[in-house]
N, C-alpha and C positions, 0 to 999 in steps of 0.2 A: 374510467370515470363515469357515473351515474349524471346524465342531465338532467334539468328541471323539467317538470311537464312540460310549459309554454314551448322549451325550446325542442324536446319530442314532436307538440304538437303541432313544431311548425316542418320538421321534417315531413312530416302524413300530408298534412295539407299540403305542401309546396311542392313536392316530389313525387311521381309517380312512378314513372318510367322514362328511361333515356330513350328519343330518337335522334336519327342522323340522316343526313344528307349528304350526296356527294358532293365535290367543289366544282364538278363539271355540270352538276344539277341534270344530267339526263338519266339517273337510276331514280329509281325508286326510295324512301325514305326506310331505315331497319331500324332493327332495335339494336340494343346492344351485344345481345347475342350471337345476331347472326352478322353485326359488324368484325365482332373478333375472329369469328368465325370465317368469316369472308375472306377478311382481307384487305383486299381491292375491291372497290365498287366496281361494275362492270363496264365502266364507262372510264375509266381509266385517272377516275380522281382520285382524292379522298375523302374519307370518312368524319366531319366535325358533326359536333351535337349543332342539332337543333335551337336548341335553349341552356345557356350555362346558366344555371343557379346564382345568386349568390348568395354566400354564407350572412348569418344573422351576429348585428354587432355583439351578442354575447358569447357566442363564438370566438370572437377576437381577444373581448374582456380576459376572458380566460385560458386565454391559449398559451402563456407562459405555466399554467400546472399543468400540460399536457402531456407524454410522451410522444413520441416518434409515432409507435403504432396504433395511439388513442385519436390523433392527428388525422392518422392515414385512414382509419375509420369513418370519423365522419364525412372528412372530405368525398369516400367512394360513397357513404350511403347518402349523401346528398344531390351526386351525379349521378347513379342508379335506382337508385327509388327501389321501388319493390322487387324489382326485377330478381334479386334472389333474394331468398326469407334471411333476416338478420342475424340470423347465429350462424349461419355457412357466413356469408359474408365478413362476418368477425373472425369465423376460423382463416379461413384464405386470406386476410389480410396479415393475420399475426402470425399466421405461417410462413407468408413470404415476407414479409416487413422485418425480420428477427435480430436487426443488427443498428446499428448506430449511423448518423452524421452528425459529427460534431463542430461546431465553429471553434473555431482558434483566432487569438490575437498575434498578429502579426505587427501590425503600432498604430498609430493614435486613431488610422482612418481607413486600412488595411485588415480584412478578417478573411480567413479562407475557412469553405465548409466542406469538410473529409465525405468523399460520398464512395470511400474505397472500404469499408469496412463490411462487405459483402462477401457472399464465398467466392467469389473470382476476382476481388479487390478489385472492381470496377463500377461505375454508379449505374452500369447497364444493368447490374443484379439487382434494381429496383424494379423495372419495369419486366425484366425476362420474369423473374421467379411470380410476380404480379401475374402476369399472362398468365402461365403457366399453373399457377392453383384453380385461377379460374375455369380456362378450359379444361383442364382436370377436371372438376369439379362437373362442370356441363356431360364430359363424357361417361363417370362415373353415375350419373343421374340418368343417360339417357339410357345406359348397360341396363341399370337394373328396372328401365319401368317396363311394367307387364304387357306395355301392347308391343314394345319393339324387339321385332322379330330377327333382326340383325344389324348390329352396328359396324359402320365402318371404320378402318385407323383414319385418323385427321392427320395427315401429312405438312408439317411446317417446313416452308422454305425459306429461308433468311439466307443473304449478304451480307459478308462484315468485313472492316476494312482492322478490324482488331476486336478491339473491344465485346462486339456483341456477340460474335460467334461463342466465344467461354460461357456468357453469362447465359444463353439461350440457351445453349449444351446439358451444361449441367445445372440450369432451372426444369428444362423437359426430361432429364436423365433417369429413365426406365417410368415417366410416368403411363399410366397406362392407358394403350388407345389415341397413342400419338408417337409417332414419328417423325424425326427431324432431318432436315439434310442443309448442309453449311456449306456456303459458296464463299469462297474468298480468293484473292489476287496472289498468286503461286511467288514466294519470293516477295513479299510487300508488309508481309506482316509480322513483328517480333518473334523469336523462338516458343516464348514462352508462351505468348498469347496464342501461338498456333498450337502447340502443347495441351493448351487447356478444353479446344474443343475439336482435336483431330486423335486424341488417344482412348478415346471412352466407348465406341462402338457400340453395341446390341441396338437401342430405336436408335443412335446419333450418326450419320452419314457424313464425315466432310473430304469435299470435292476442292483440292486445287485446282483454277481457272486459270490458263494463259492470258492474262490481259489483267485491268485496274477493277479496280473497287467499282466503278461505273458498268462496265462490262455484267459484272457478278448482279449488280442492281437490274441493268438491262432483263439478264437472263430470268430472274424471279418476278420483273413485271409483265413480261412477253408468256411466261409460264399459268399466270392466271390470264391471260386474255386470248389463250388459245380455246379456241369453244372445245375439239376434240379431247384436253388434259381435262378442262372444267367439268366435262360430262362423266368423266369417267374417275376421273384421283380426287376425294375430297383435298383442296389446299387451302392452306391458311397462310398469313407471311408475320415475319416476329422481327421484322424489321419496324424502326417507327412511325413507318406508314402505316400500320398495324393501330387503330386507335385506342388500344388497351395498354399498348406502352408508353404514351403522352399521360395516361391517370396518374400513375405511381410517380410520375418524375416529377411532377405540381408536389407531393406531399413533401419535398424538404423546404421550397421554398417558404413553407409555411412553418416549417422547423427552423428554420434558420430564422427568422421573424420571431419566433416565439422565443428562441435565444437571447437575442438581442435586442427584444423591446424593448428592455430595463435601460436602454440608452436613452428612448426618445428621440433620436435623430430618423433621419432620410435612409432610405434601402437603396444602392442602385446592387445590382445583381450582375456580374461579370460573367458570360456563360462560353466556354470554350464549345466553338460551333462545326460541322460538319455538313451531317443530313438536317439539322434547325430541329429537332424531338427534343433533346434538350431545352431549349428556345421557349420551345410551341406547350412543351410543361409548365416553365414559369408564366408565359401569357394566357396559358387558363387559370394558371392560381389569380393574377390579375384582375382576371375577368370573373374570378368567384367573389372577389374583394379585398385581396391580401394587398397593403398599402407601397406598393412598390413605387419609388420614386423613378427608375428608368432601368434598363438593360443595357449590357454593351455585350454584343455578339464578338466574341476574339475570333481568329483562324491564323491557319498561317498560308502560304505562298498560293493555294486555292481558297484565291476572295473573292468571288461571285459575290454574294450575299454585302460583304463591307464596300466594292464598287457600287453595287445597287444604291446603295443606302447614300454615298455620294451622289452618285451623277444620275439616278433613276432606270437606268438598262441595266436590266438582269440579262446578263454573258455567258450562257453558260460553257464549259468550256472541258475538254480531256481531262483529269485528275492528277495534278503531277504528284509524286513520292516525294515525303516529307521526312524526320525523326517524329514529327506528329501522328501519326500514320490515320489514327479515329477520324481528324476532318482531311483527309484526304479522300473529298467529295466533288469533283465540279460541277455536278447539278441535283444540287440539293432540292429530295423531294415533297419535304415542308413548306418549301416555299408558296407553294400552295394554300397553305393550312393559314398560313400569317396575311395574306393578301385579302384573304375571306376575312379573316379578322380585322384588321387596320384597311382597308384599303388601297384599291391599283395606283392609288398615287403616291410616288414615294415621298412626298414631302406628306403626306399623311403620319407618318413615321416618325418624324421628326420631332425631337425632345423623348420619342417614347426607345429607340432602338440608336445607339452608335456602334459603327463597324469599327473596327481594329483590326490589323494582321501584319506579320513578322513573318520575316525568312529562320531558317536554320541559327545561322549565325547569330540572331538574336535573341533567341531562345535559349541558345547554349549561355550565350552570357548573362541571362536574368538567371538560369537554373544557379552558374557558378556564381554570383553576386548576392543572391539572397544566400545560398547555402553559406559564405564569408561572411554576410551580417550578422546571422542570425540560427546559423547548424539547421534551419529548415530545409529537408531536401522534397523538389518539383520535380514531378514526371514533365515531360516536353509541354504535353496539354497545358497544364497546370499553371505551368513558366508561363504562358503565352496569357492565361487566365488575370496573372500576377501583374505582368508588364502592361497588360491594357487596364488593368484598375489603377495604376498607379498613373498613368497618362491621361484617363479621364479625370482623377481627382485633382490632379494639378489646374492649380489657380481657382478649385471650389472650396466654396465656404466650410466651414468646418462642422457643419449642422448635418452633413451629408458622411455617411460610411457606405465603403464599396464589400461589397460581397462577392470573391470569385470562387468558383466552384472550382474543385480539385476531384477530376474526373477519373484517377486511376492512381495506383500506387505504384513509384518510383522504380523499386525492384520490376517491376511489369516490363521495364527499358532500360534494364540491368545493364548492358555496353555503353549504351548513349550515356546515362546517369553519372555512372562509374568516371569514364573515360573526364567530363566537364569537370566535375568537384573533384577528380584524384582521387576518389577513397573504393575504399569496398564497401558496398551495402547487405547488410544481413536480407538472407531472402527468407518471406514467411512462411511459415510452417503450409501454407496452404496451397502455396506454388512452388515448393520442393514436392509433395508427396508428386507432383506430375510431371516433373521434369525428369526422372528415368525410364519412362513409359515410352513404348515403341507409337509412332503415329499408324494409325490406319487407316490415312487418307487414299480418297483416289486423285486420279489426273484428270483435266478435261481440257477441249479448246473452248474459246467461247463462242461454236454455235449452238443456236439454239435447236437447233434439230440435232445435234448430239447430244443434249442436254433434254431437250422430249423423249428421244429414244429410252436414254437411261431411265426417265422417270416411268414411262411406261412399262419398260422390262420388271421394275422393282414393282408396278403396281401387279403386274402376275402372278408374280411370284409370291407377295403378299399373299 
């Protein structure tokens, strides 16, 4: 969609370039470049902008004729400015943006938004395959300019407790002058999900770790803050500490907005929580100006985050193993990112964030309850997404509609799913072609001096 001059000319004017600062405030301010690029700041924070824009009311006026990727467009050249020239920036978006979220009616005050319509049916294919044009993109520009006399691989190290390892995998899969290596909790994560980014090999590396999702986290933030790795392995990390995967996950909540504006009513946004990237994407759409009435952060049996938001002590604690497996986080590294935003006080929060969390056994029973209402089948996440929209709406006015996010596709938890509703579930064409594929994972403990060793042997042999 072509804009009008004025609202062109308020892009130019308003926007130049993103900076960032760490949350620990003892690094130096980057750009965006060398934020994605980075990582981790060096001082062990993270990454927020400087200045979040916000979008101009004609922007909103029109945001119901918009697409998905038209959406996602201006949103990034609003946060980046000039930083790449606008036709690369259009291509990388529509490159990675290629698929749909769509909201569904579930009843009068109930709507879920499919963010599994990606190549790994999971909503993490927003923000991996996002990254991933872009750094492409940087590395392909830095190859061919004429003064640079040798380029390095850019080595991505990500943790994933499900979910993101796929969607990183095969968003970075053979791109070139990048290298990936996937740490995940050995025995913690779905068949299928480990399928998706332990079979692919040539740049994709994934390491079984004896220990939790925490561990895996541990080892990829100790990894950038060894001075001897930093000087020698470029690294990056494509977890959502990563501030290039909090951009793309803002872009549905303004999709999901633009769906349902024809309502008129109230947004609250139900977000199935973990590491809070999820979260920490809807509170910059927020903070650009998307009219949200509140969030409810779900989780399940690991509620750090939903205790905070009660009682103010953030606990962080071991991760225990869930059927959820994606927020099996005990110390979520967003946390961060939302403190800087709302402030240390947790009653600061208040009216803007409610926590929710569910054990197993409750999960299973919303997946099998809605699936008896209404043939809709929820992945674990999703159920938990469901159950806390439904507990915050009770006893509000009917001016208000909840939105929870459906973070993965059911088949993805093919026993769990199966076993609750009784039925078979068709699996998608996208997650068969890799479930006969040999794994080509390796093993690790979780030190981190076995875990430097290896990364240094690979940077040799590079």
């Amino acid at each position: 969609m072509a804009y009008s001059l004025p609202l062109a000319a308020f892009y130019l004017k308003e926007f130049s370039k993103m900076q960032l600062y760490s949350t620990q405030k003892q690094s130096k301010e980057v750009s965006f470049q060398q934020a994605i690029f980075q990582g981790l700041p060096p001082d062990n924070g993270l990454y927020v902008p400087k200045q979040v824009p916000t979008l101009p009311a004609s922007f909103f006026d029109n945001i119901e004729s918009l697409s998905l990727p038209e959406i996602a467009i201006e949103v990034t050249k609003a946060l980046l400015g000039d930083e790449i020239p606008e036709a690369d920036l259009e291509r990388c978006v529509r490159t990675a943006i290629n698929f749909d979220a769509p909201v569904k009616k579930l009843d009068e005050q109930v709507y879920v938004q499919e963010l599994f319509h990606g190549p790994t049916l999971a909503f993490k294919d927003f923000g991996a395959r996002f990254m991933a044009q872009l750094m492409g993109y940087w590395q392909t520009k830095q190859a061919t300019d004429a003064s640079a006399t040798q380029t390095q691989d850019i080595h991505i190290l990500v943790a994933t407790s499900g979910d993101t390892g796929g969607a990183v995998a095969q968003g970075f899969y053979q791109v070139p002058g990048i290298k990936v290596v996937v740490l995940y909790p050995a025995g913690k994560v779905s068949p299928i999900q480990e399928k998706q980014f332990s079979t692919l090999g040539e740049n994709v590396t994934a390491i079984a770790i004896d220990g939790t999702f925490d561990d895996c986290q541990k080892l990829v933030k100790q990894a950038f803050l060894n001075d001897e790795l930093r000087n020698q392995l470029p690294l990056s990390s494509a977890n959502s500490i990563n501030i290039s995967r909090l951009i793309p996950q803002s872009f549905y909540y303004f999709y999901a907005y633009a769906q349902l504006k024809h309502l008129g009513k109230k947004l609250v946004f139900t977000v199935p929580s973990g590491n809070l990237g999820n979260l920490c994407g809807g509170l910059l759409a927020q903070q650009m100006g998307l009219p949200v009435h509140g969030f409810v952060s779900a989780t399940n049996k690991n509620n750090v985050f939903p205790q905070f938001l009660q009682s103010g002590e953030f606990t962080p604690h071991p991760s225990f193993a869930t059927i959820s497996n994606a927020m099996d986080v005990g110390n979520p590294s967003n946390f961060a990112r939302i403190k800087e935003w709302l402030g240390d006080d947790y009653q600061a929060f208040e009216g803007k964030i409610t926590g929710k969390y569910y054990n197993d056994e409750e999960t299973k029973e919303t997946i099998k309850k809605v699936f008896a209402h209404s043939q809709y089948v929820l992945d674990p996440h999703s159920a938990i997404g469901y159950r806390a929209t439904q507990e915050y709406l009770a006893n509000k006015d009917d001016d208000i509609v909840g939105v929870f996010l459906s973070t993965a596709h059911p088949a993805k938890f093919l026993e769990v799913v199966e076993q609750t509703i009784g039925q078979k579930l068709p699996i998608p064409e996208k997650l068969q072609e890799v479930m006969d594929n040999p794994n080509k994972n390796l093993t690790m403990s979780n030190s981190f001096e076995e875990f430097k060793a290896y990364l240094m042997k690979a940077f040799a042999e590079a």
